[in-house]
Structures are given as C-alpha cells and as structure tokens.
N, C-alpha and C positions, 0 to 999 in steps of 0.2 A: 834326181830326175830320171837316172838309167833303169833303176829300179822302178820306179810308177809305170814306165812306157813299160817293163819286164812285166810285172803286176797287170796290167791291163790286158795284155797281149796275150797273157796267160790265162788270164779269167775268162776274156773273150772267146777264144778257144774251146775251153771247156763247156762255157754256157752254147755255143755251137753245136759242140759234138753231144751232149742232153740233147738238145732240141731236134737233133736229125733224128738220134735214136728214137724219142720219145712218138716223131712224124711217122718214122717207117714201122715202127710197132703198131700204132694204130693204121694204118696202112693194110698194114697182114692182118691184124684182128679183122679188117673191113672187107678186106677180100673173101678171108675163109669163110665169113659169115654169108657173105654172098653169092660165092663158089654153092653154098647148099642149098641157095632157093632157085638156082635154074635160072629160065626165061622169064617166070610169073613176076612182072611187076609189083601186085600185092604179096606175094612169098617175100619176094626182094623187102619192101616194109616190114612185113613183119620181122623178118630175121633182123634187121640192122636196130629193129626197137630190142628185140632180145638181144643183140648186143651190147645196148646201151644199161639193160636191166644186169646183166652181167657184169660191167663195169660198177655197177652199184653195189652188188653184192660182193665184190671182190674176188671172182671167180681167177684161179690162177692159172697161169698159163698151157700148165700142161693138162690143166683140167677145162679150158674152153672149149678144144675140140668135141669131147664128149659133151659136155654141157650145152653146144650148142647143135651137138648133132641129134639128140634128143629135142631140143626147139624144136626143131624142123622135122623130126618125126611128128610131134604133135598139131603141128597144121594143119589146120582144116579149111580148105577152100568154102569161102560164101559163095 
C-alpha cells in the first residue's frame, strides 16, 4: 500500500508539472503573438489564427518568433 500512495503521488506530480508547463508555453506563444498586433482588434485575430496555423505546421520554437513576425508583416488592414 506505501508504494501505490508513493506511485500515485509521484505520478500526480509529474502529470502536474506537464500541465503547467505545457499552460505557460502556450501562454507565451499567446502573448508574443499578440504583443505584434498592437491595439487593432482584427490584427489581434489575425495573428492568434496564425498562431494556431503554426502550431499545425509545427513551427519550432526558436523559429516562431520570426515566423510570426513575418505574419504580421504581411497584414493587410480591410
């Protein structure tokens, strides 16, 4: 029984510490992404759809920055 409660406690733990990381990465991906569109409500959309297209493509992390900083060059206000 000391070992399950061990085992449990441990698991629990770890599937914790994933899950925050996993919140605060997506967090920072979410900021930066919005950090580039300003005030503009529609920039803001846009950008957070190109981040979602990013995540799709598996854009890595030290290549988001640029990858998304080119998004946001390419916006065109309607």
């Amino acid at each position: 029984m000391d070992y399950f409660i061990i085992a449990v406690a441990t698991l629990s733990g770890l599937y914790f510490h994933w899950w925050i990381f996993a919140r605060i990465k997506r967090w920072a991906n979410r900021d930066l992404a919005l950090s580039m569109a300003g005030d503009d409500p529609q920039k803001k959309a846009y950008m957070l759809k190109k981040l979602e297209e990013a995540a799709a493509l598996k854009v890595k992390k030290g290549q988001l920055e640029n990858w998304l900083q080119t998004a946001a060059n390419q916006y065109r206000e309607v």
